[in-house]
PAZAVEX-685096 format. One record per residue (C-alpha): residue number from 1; x, y, z; residue in three letters. Coordinates in steps of 0.02 Angstrom, whole numbers, plus 50000, padded with zeros to 5 digits. Layout:
PAZAVEX-685096
> n|x|y|z|res
> NUM|X|Y|Z|ALA .
...
end
This chain:
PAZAVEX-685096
> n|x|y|z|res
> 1|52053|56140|50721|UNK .
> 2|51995|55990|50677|UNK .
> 3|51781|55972|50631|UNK .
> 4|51675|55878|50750|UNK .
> 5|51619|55709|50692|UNK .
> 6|51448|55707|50608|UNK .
> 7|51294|55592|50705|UNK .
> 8|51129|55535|50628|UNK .
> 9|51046|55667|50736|UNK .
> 10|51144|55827|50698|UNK .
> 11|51064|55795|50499|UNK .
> 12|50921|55899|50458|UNK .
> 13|50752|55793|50509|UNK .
> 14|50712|55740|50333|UNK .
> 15|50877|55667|50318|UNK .
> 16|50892|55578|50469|UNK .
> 17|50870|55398|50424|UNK .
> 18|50797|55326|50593|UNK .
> 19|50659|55438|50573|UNK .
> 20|50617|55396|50423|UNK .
> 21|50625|55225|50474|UNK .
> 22|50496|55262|50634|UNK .
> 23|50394|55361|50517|UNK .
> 24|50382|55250|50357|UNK .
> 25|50469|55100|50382|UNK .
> 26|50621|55006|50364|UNK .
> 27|50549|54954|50182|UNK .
> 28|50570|55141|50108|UNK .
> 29|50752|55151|50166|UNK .
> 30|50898|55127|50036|UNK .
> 31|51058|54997|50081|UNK .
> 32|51155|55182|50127|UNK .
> 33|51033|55254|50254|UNK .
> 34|51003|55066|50318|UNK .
> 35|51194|55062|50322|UNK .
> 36|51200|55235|50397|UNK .
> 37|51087|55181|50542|UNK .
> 38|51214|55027|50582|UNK .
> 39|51376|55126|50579|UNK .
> 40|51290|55264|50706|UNK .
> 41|51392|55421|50642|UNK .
> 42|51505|55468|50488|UNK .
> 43|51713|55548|50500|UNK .
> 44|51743|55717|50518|UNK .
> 45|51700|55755|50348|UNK .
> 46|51555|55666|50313|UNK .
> 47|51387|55597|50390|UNK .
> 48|51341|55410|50418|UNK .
> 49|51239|55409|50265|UNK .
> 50|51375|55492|50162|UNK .
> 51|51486|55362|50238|UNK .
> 52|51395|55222|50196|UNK .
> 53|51374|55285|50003|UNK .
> 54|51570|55271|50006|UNK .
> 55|51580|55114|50055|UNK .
> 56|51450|55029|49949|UNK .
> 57|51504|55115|49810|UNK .
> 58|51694|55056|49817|UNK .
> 59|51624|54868|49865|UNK .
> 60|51501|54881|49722|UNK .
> 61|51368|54798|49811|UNK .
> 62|51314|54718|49979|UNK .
> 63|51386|54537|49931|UNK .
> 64|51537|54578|49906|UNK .
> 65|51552|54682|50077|UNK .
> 66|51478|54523|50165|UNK .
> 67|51621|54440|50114|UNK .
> 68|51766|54547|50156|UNK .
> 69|51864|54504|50321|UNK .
> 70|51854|54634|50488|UNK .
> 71|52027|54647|50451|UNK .
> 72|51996|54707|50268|UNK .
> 73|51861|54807|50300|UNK .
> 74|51968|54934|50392|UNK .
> 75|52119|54936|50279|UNK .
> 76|52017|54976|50120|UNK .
> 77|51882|55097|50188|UNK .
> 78|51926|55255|50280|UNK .
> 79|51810|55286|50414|UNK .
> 80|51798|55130|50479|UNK .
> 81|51889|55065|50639|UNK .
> 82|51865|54882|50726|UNK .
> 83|51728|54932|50819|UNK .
> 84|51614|54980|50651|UNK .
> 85|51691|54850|50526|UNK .
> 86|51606|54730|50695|UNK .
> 87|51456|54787|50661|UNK .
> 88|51457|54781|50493|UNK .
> 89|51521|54593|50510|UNK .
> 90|51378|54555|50639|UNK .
> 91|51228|54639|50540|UNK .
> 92|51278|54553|50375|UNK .
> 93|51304|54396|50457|UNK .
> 94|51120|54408|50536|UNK .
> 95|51032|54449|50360|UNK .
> 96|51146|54310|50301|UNK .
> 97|51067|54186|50435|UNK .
> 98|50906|54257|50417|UNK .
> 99|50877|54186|50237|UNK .
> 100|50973|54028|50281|UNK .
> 101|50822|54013|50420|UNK .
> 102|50719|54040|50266|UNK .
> 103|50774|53903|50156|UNK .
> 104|50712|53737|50243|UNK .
> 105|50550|53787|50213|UNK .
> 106|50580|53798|50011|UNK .
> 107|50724|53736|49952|UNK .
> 108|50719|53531|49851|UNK .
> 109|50872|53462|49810|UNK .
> 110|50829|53330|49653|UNK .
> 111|51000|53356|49567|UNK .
> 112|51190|53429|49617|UNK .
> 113|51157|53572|49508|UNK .
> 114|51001|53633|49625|UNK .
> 115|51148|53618|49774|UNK .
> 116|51269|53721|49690|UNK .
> 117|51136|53862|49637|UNK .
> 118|51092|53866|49825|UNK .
> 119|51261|53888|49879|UNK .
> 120|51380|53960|49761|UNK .
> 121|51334|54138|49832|UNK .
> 122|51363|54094|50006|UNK .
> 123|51550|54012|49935|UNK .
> 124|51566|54168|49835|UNK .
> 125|51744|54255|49894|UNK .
> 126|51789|54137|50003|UNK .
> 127|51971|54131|50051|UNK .
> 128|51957|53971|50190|UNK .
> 129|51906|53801|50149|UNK .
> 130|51746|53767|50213|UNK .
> 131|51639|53609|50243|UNK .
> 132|51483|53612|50254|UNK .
> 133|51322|53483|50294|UNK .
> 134|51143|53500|50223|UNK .
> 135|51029|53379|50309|UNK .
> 136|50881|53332|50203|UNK .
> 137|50719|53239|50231|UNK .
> 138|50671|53076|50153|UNK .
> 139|50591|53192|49997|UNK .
> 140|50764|53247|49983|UNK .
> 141|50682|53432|50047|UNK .
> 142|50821|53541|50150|UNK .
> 143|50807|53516|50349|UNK .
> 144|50966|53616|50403|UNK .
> 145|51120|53673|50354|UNK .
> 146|51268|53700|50463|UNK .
> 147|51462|53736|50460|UNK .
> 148|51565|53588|50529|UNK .
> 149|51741|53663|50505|UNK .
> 150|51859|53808|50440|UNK .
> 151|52048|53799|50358|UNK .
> 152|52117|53657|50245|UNK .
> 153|52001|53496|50229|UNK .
> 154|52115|53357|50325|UNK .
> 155|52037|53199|50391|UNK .
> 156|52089|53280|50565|UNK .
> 157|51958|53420|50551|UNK .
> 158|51841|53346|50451|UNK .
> 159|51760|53210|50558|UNK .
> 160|51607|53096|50508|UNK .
> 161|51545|53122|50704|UNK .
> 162|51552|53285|50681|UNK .
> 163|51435|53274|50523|UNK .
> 164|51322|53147|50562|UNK .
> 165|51287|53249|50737|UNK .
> 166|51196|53370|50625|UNK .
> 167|51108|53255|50521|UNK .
> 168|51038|53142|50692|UNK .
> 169|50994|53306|50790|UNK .
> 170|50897|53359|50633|UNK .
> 171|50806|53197|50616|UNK .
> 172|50887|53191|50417|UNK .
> 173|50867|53040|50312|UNK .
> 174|51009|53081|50232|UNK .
> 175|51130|53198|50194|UNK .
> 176|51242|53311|50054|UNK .
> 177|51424|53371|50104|UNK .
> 178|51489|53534|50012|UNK .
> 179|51628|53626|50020|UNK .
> 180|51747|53755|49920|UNK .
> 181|51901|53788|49840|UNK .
> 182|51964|53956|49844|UNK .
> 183|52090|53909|49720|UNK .
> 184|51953|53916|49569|UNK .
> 185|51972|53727|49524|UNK .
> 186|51850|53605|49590|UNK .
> 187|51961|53476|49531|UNK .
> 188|51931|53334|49696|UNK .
> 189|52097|53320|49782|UNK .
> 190|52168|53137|49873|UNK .
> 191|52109|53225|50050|UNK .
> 192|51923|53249|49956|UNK .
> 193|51921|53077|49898|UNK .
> 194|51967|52993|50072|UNK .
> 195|51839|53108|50169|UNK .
> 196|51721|53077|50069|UNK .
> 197|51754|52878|50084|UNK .
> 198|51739|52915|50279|UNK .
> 199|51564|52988|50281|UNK .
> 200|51517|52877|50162|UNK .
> 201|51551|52740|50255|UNK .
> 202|51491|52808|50415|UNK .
> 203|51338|52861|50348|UNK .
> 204|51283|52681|50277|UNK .
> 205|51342|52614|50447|UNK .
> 206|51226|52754|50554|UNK .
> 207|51069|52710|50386|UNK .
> 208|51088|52911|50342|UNK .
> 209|51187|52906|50180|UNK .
> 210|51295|53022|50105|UNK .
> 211|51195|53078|49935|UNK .
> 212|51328|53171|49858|UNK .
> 213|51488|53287|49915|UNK .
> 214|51506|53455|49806|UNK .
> 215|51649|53547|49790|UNK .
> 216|51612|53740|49732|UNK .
> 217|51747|53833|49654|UNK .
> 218|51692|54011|49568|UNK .
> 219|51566|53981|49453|UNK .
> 220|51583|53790|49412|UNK .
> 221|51580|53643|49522|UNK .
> 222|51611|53435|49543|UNK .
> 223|51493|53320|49629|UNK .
> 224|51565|53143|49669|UNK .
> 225|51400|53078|49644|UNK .
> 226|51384|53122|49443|UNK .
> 227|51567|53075|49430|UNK .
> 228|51507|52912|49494|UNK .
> 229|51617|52910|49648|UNK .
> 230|51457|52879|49765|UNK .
end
């Protein structure tokens, strides 16, 4: 006969993470408990908690979970079903916005090598081609960033309205493209070249220029703009 599952509130009081929360704050929890409280209850052989010191110890740390697809969440960790690798997606992704939210307020982008430190975790085990916008002030201080498009960069899905939507909305003076390839090289490719003449063009046309376009692949990186394309 199979055990029952284990819940948060069948654990002795002192282990019980939510009450611990309640009691002392979400500050004196570790990543497993605050894990523990998000999945809700363990498998039939283990508590949330006990769960959640699985997983993180297979990922290795909370980065490199945040990155992993619903899809491959539930084929590499036992335990965890659609409905919990969800979760997992949706509170990651909400820390993950959180100190986005955060940046505008600090981040100063004088050089392509301050972009790529503020983004190369975010690009971190990507498997999609993404583009992205930053939207910066006239002191060339972040306003907003935002996703414009998924999947392989074509002219077709990358579209200077698209960008420049952003940058007006946000009130930007002018603005940096970035996006990745999974592939490791950040060698530019023709379709980088050609969408980057696009918003180029468009943005001298709208008075909102494009200040650079940054590709970030692993740990290195090419901006147009120091390899005088812009």
């Amino acid at each position: 006969m199979s055990q029952k599952r284990l819940s948060l509130k069948e654990l002795p009081k002192d282990e019980r993470p939510r009450e611990k929360l309640m009691q002392h704050g979400e500050a004196n929890l570790g990543d497993a408990e605050l894990l523990g409280i998000i999945l809700g209850s363990g498998t039939r052989t283990e508590s949330a908690v006990q769960l959640a010191q699985r997983i993180l110890k297979k990922a290795g740390n909370l980065k490199t979970l945040a990155n992993m697809s619903v899809d491959e969440l539930q084929k590499d960790y036992h335990g965890i079903g659609p409905a919990r690798a969800s979760q997992l997606k949706a509170a990651l992704e909400l820390a993950r916005r959180r100190r986005d939210f955060e940046k505008p307020s600090t981040l100063r982008f004088t050089n392509s090598r301050a972009v790529f430190e503020a983004f190369r975790d975010y690009f971190h085990g990507r498997k999609q081609e993404e583009f992205w916008v930053a939207v910066l002030d006239a002191k060339n201080k972040l306003i907003k960033q935002a996703l414009v498009t998924k999947g392989t960069l074509m002219g077709s899905l990358v579209h200077p309205r698209e960008i420049f939507y952003v940058a007006i909305k946000s009130l930007g003076a002018g603005i940096i493209a970035l996006h990745n390839h999974p592939s490791g090289d950040p060698e530019p490719s023709v379709d980088d070249h050609r969408v980057t003449r696009q918003i180029a063009e468009a943005g001298k046309a709208l008075g909102i220029p494009l200040l650079d376009h940054i590709i970030i692949a692993g740990g290195t990186y090419y901006s147009f703009k120091d390899g005088g394309m812009l």
